[in-house]
PyMOL Python script that loads the backbone (N, CA, C, O; Angstrom):
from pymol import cmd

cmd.read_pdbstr("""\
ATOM      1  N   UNK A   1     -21.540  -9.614   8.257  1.00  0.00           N
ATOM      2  CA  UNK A   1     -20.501  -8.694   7.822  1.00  0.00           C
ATOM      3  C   UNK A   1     -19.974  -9.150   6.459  1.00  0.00           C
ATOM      4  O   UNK A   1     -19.444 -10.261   6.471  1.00  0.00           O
ATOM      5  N   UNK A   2     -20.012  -8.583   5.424  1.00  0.00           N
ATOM      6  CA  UNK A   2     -19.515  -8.744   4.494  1.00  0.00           C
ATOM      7  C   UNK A   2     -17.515  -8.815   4.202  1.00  0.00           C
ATOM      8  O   UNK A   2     -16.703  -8.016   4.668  1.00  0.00           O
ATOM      9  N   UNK A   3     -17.336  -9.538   3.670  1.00  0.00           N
ATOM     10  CA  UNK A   3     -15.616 -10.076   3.657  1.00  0.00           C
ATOM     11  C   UNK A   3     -15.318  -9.315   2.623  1.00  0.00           C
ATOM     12  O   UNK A   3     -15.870  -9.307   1.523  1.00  0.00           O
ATOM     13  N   UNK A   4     -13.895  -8.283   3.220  1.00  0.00           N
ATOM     14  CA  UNK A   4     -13.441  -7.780   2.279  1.00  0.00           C
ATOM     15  C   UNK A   4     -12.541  -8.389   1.302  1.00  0.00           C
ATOM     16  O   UNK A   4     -11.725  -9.301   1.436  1.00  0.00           O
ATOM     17  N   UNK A   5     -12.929  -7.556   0.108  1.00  0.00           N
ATOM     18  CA  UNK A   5     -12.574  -8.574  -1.216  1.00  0.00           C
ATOM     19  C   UNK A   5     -11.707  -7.823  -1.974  1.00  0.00           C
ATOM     20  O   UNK A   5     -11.736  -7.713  -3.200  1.00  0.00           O
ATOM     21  N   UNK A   6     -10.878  -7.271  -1.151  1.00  0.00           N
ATOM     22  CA  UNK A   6      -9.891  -6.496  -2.025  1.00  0.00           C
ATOM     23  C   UNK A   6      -8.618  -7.070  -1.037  1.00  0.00           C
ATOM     24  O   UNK A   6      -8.876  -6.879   0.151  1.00  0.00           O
ATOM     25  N   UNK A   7      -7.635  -7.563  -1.214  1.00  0.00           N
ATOM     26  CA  UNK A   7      -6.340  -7.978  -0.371  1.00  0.00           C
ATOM     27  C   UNK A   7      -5.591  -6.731   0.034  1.00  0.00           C
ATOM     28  O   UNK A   7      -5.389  -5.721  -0.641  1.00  0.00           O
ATOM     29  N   UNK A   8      -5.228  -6.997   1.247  1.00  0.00           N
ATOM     30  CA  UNK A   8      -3.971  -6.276   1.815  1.00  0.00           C
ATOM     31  C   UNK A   8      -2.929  -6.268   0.873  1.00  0.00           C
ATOM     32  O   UNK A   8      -2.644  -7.374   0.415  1.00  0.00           O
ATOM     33  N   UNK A   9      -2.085  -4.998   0.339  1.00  0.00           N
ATOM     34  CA  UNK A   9      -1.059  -6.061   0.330  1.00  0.00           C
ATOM     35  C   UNK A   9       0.150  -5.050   0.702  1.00  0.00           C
ATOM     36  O   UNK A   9       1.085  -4.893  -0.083  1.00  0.00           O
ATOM     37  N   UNK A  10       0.061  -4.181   2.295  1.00  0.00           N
ATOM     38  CA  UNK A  10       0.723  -3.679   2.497  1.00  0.00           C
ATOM     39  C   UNK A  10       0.330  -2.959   3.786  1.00  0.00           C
ATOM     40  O   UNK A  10      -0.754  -2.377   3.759  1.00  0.00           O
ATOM     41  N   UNK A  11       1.008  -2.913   4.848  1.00  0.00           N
ATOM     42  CA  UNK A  11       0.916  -1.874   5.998  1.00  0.00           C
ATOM     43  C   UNK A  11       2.175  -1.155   6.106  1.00  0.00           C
ATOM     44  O   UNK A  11       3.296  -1.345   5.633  1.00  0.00           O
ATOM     45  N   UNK A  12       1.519  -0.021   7.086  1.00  0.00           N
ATOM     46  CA  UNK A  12       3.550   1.067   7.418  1.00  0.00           C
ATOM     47  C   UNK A  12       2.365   1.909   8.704  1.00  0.00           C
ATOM     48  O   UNK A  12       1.170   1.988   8.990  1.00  0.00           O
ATOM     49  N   UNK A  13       3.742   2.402   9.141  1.00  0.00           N
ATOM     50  CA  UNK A  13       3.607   3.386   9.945  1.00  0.00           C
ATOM     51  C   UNK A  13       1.915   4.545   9.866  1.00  0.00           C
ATOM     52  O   UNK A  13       2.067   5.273   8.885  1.00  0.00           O
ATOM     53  N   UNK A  14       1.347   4.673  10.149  1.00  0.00           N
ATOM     54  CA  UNK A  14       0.705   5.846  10.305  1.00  0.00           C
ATOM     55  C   UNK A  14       0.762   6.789  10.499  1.00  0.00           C
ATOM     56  O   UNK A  14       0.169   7.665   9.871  1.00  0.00           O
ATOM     57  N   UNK A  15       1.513   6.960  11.462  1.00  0.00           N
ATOM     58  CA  UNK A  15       2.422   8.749  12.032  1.00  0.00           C
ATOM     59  C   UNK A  15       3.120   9.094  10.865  1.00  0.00           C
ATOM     60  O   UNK A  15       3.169  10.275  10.521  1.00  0.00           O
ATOM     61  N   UNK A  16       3.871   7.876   9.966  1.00  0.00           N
ATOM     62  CA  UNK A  16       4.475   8.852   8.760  1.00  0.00           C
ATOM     63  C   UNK A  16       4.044   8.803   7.753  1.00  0.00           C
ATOM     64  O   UNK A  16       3.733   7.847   7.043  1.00  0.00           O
ATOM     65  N   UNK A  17       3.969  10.365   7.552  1.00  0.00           N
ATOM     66  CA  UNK A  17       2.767  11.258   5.999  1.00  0.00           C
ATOM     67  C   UNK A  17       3.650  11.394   5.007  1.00  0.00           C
ATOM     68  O   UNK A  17       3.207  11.577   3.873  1.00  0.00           O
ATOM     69  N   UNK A  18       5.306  11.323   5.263  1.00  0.00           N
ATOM     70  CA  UNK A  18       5.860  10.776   4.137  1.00  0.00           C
ATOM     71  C   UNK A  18       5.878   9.298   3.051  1.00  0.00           C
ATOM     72  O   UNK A  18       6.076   9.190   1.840  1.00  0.00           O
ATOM     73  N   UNK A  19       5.598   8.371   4.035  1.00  0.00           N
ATOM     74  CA  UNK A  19       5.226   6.957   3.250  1.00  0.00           C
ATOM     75  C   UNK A  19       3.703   7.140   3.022  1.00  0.00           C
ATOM     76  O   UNK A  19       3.271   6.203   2.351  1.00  0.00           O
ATOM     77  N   UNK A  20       2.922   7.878   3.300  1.00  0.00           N
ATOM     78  CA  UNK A  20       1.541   7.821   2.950  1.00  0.00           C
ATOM     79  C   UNK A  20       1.444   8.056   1.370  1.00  0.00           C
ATOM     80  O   UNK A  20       1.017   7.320   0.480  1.00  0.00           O
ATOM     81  N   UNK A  21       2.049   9.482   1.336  1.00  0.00           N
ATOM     82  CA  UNK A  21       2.315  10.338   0.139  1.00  0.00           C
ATOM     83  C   UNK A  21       2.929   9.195  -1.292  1.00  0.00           C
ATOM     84  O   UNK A  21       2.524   9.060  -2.446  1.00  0.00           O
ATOM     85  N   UNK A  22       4.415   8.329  -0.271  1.00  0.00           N
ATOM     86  CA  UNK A  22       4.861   7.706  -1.125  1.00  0.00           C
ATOM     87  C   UNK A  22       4.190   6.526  -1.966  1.00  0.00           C
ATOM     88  O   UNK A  22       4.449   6.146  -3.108  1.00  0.00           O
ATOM     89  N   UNK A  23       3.075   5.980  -0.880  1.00  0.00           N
ATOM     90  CA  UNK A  23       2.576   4.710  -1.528  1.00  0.00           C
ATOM     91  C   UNK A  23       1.661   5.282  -2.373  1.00  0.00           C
ATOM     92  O   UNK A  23       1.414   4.685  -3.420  1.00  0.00           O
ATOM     93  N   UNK A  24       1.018   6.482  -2.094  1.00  0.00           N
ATOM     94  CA  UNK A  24      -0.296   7.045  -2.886  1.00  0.00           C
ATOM     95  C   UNK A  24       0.233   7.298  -4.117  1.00  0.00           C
ATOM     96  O   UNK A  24      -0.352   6.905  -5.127  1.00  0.00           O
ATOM     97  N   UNK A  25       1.461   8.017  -4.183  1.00  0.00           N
ATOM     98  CA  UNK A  25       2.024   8.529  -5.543  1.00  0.00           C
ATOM     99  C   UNK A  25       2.512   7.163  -6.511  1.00  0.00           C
ATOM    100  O   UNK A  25       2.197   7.332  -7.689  1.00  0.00           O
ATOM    101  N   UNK A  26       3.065   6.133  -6.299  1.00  0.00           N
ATOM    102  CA  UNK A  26       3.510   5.049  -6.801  1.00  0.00           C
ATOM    103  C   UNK A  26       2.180   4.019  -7.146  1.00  0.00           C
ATOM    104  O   UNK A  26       2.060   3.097  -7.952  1.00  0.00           O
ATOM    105  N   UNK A  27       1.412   4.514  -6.329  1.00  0.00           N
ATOM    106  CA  UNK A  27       0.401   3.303  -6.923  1.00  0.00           C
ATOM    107  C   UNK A  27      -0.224   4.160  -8.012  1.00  0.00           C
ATOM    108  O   UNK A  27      -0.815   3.473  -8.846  1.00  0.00           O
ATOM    109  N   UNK A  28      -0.256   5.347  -8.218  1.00  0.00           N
ATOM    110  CA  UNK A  28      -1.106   6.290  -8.867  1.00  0.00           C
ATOM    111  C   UNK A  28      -0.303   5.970 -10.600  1.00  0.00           C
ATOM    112  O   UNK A  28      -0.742   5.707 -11.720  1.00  0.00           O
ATOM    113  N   UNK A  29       1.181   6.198  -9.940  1.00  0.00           N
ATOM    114  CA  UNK A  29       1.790   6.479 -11.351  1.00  0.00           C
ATOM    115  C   UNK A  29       1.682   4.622 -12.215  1.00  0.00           C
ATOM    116  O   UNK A  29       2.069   4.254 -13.324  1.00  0.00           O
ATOM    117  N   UNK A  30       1.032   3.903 -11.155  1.00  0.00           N
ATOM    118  CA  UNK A  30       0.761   2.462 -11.990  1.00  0.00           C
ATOM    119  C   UNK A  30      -0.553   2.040 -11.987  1.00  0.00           C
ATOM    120  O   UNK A  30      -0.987   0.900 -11.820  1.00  0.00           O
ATOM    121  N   UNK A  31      -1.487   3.678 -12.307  1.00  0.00           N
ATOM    122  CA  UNK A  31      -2.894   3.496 -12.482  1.00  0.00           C
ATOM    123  C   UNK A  31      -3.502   2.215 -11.599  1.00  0.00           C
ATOM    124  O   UNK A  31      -4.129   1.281 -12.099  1.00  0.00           O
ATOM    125  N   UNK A  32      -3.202   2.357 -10.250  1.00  0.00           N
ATOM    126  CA  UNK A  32      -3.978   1.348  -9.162  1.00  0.00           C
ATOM    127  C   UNK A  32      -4.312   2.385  -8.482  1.00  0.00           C
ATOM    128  O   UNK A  32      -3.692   3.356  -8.050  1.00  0.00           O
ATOM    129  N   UNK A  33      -5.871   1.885  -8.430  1.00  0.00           N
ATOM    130  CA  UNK A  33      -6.880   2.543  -7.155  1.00  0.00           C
ATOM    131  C   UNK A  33      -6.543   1.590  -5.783  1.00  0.00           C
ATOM    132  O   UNK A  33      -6.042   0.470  -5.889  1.00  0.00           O
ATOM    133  N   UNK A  34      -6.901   2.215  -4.473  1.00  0.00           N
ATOM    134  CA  UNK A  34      -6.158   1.660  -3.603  1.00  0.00           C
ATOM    135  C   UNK A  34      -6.794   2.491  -2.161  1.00  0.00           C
ATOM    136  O   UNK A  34      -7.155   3.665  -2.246  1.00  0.00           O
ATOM    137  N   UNK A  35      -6.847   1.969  -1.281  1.00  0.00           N
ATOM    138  CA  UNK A  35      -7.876   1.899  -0.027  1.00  0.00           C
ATOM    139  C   UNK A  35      -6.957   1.996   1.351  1.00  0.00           C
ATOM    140  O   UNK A  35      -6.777   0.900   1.883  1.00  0.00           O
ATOM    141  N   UNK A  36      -6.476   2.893   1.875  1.00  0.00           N
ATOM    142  CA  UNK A  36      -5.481   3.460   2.980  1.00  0.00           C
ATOM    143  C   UNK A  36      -6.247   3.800   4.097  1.00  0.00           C
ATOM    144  O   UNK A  36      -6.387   5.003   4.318  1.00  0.00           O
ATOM    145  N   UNK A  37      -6.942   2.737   5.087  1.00  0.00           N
ATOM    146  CA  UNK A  37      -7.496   3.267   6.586  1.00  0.00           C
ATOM    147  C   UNK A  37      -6.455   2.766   7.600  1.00  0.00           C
ATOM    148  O   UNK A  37      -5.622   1.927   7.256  1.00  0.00           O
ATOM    149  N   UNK A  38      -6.482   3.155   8.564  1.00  0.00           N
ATOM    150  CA  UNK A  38      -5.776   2.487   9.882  1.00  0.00           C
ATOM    151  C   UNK A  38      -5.811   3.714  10.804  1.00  0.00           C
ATOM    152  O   UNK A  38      -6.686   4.550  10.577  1.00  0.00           O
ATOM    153  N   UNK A  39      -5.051   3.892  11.708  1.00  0.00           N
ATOM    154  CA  UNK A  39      -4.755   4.700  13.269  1.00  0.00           C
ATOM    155  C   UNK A  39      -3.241   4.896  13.146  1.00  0.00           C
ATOM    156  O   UNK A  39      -2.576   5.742  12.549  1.00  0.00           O
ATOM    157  N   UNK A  40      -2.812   3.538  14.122  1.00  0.00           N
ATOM    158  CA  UNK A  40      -1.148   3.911  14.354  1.00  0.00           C
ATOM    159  C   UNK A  40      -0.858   2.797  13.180  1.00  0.00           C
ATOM    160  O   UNK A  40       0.307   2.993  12.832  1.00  0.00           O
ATOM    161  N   UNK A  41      -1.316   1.904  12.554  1.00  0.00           N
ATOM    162  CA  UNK A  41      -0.951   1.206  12.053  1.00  0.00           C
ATOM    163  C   UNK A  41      -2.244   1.308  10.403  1.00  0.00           C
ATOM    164  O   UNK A  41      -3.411   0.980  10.194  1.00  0.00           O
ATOM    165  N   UNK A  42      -1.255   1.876   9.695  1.00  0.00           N
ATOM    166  CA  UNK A  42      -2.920   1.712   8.482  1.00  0.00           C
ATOM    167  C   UNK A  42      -2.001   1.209   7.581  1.00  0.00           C
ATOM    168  O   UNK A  42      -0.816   1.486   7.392  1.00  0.00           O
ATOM    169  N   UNK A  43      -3.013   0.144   6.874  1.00  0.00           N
ATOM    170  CA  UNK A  43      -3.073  -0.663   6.023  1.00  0.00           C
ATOM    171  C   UNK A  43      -3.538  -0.490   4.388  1.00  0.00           C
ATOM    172  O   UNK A  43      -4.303   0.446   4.155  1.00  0.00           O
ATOM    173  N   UNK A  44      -3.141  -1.291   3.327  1.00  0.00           N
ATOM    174  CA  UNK A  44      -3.386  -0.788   1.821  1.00  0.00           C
ATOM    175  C   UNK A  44      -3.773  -1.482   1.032  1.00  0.00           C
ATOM    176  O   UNK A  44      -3.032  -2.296   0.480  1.00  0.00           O
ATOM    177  N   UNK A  45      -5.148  -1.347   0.731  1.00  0.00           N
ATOM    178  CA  UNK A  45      -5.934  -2.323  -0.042  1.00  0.00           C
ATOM    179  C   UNK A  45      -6.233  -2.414  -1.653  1.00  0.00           C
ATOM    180  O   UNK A  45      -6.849  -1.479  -2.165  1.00  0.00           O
ATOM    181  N   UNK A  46      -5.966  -3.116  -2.165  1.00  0.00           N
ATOM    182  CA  UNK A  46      -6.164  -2.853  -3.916  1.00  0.00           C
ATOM    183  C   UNK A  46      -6.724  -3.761  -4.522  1.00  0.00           C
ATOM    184  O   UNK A  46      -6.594  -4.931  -4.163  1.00  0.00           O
ATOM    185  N   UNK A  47      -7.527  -3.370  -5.659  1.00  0.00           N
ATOM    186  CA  UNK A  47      -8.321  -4.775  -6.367  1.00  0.00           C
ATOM    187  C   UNK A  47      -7.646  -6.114  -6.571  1.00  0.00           C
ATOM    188  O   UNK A  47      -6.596  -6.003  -7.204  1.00  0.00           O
ATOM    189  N   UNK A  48      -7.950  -7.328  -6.218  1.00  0.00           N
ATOM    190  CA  UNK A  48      -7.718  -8.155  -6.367  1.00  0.00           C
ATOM    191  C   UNK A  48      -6.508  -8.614  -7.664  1.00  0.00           C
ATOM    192  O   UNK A  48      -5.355  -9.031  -7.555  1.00  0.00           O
ATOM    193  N   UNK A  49      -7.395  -8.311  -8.934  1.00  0.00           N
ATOM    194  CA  UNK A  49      -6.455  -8.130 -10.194  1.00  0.00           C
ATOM    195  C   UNK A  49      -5.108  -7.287 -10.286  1.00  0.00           C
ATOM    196  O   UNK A  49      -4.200  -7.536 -11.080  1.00  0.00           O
ATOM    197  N   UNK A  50      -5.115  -6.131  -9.247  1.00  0.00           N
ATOM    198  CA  UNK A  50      -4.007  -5.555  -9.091  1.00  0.00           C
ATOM    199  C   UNK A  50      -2.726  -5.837  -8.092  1.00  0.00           C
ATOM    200  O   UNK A  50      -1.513  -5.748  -8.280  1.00  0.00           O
ATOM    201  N   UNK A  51      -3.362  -6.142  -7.172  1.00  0.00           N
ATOM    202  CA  UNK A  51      -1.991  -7.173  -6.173  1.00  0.00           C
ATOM    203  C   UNK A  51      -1.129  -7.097  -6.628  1.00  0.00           C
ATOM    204  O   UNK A  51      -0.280  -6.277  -6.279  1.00  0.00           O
ATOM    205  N   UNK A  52      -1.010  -7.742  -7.392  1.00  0.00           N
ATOM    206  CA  UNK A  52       0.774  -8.419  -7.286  1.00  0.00           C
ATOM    207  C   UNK A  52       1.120  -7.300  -8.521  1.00  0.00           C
ATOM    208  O   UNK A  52       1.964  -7.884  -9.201  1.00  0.00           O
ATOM    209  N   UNK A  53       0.922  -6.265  -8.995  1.00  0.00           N
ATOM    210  CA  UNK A  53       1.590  -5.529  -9.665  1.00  0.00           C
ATOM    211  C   UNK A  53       1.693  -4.478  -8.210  1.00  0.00           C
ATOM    212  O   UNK A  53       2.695  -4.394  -7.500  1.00  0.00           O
ATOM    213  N   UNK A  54       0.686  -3.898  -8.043  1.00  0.00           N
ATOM    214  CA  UNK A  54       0.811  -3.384  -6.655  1.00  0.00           C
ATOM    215  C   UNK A  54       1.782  -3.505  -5.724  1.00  0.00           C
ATOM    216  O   UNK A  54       2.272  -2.408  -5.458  1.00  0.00           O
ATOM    217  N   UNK A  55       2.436  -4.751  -4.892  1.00  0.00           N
ATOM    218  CA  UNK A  55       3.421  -5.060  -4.241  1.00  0.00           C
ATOM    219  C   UNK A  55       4.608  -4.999  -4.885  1.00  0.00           C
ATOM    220  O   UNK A  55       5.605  -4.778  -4.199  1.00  0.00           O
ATOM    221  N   UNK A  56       4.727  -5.152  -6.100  1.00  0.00           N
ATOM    222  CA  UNK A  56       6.150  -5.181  -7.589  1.00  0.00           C
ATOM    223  C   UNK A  56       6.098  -3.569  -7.171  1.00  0.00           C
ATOM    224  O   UNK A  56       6.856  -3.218  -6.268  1.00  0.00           O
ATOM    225  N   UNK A  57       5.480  -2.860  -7.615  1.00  0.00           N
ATOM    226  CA  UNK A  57       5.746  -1.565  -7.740  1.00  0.00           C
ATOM    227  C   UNK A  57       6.229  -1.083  -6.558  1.00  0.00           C
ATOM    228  O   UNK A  57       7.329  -0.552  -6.713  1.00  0.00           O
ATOM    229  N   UNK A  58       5.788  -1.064  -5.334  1.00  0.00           N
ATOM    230  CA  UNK A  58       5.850  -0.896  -4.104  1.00  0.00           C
ATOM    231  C   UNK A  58       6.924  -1.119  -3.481  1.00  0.00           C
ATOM    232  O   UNK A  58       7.445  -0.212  -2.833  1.00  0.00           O
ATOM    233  N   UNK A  59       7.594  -2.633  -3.560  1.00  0.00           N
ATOM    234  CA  UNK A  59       9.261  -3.332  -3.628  1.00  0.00           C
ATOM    235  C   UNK A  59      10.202  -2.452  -4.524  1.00  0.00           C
ATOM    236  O   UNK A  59      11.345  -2.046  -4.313  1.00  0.00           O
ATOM    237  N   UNK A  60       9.757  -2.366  -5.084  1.00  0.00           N
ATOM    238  CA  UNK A  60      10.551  -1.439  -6.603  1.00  0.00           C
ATOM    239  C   UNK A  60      11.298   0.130  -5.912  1.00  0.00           C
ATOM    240  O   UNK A  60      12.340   0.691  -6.250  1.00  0.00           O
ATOM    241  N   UNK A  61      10.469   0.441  -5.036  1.00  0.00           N
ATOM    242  CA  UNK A  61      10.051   2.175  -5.101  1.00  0.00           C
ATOM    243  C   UNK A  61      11.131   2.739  -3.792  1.00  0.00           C
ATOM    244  O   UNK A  61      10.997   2.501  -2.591  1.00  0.00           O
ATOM    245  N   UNK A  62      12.064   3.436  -4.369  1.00  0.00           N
ATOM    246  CA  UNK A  62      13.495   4.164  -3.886  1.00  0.00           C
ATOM    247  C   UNK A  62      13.067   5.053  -2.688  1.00  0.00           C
ATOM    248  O   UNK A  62      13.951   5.447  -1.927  1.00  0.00           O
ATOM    249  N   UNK A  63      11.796   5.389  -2.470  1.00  0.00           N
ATOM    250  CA  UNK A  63      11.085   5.977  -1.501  1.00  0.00           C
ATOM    251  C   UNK A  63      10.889   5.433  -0.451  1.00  0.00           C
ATOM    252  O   UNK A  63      10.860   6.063   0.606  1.00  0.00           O
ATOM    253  N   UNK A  64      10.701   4.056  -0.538  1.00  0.00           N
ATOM    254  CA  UNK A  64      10.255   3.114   0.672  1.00  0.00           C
ATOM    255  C   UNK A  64      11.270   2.709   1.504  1.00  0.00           C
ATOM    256  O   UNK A  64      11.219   2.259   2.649  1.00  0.00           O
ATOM    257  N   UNK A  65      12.386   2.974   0.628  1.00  0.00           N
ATOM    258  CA  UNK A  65      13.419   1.789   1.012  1.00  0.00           C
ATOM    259  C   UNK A  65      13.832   2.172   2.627  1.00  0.00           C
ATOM    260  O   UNK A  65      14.236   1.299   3.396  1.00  0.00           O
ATOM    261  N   UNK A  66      13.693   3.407   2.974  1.00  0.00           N
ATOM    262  CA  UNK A  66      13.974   3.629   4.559  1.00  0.00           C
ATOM    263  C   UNK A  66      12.610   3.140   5.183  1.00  0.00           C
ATOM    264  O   UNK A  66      12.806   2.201   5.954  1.00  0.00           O
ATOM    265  N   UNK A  67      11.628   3.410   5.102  1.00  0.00           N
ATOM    266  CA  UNK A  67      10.606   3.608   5.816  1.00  0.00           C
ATOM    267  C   UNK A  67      10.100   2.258   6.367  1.00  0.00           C
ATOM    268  O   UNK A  67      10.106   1.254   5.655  1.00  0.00           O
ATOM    269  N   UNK A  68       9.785   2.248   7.282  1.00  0.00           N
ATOM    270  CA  UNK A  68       8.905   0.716   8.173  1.00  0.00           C
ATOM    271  C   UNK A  68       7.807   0.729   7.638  1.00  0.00           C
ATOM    272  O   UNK A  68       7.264   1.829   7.529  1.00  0.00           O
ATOM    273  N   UNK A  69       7.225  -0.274   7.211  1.00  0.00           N
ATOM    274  CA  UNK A  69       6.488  -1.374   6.032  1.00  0.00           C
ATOM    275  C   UNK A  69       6.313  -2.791   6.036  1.00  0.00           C
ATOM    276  O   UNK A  69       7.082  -3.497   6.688  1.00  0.00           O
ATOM    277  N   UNK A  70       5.514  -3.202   5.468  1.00  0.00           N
ATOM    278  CA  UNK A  70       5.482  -4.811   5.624  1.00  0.00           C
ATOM    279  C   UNK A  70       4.521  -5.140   4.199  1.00  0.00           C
ATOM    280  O   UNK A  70       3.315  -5.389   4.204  1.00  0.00           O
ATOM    281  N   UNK A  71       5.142  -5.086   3.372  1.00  0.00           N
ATOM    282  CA  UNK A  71       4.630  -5.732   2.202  1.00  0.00           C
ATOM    283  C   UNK A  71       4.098  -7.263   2.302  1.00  0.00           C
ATOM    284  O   UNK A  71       4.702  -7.958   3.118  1.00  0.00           O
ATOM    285  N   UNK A  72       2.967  -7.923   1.521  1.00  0.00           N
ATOM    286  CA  UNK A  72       2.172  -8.921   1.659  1.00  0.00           C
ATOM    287  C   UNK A  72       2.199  -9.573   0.064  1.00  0.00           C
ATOM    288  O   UNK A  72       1.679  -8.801  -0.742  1.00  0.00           O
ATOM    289  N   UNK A  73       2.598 -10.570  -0.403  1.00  0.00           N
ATOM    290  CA  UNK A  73       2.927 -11.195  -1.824  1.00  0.00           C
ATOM    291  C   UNK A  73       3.826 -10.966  -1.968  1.00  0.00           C
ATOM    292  O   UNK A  73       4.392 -11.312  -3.005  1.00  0.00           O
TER     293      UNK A  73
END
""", "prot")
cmd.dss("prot")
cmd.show_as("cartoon", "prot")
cmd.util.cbc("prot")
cmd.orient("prot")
């Protein structure tokens, strides 16, 4: 099995399509590509080089601030 080589650096809820929307739009507006699978629990993957701007932006973002999340860095 090949090891994924892009870091987590974020899970939330699955049932909510409002934090989906939110992380998609915030990583977009900081030109990061970014990898969203899971079920009840999906997870958010981004190039290595992008991480830690990724999680900055993410902490940053007035959208999140209600929503259940677990940022990683």
């Amino acid at each position: 099995m090949k090891e994924n080589t892009e870091p987590f650096v974020a899970v939330f809820d699955g049932a909510d399509r409002e934090i989906l929307s939110a992380i998609e739009s915030v990583l977009a507006r900081e030109n990061i590509i970014c990898t969203i699978e899971g079920s009840t629990v999906y997870s958010v993957a981004v190039p290595r080089k992008d991480a830690k701007r990724a999680v900055d932006a993410l902490r940053d973002s007035e959208k999140l601030k209600d929503k259940w999340h677990k940022l990683f860095g």
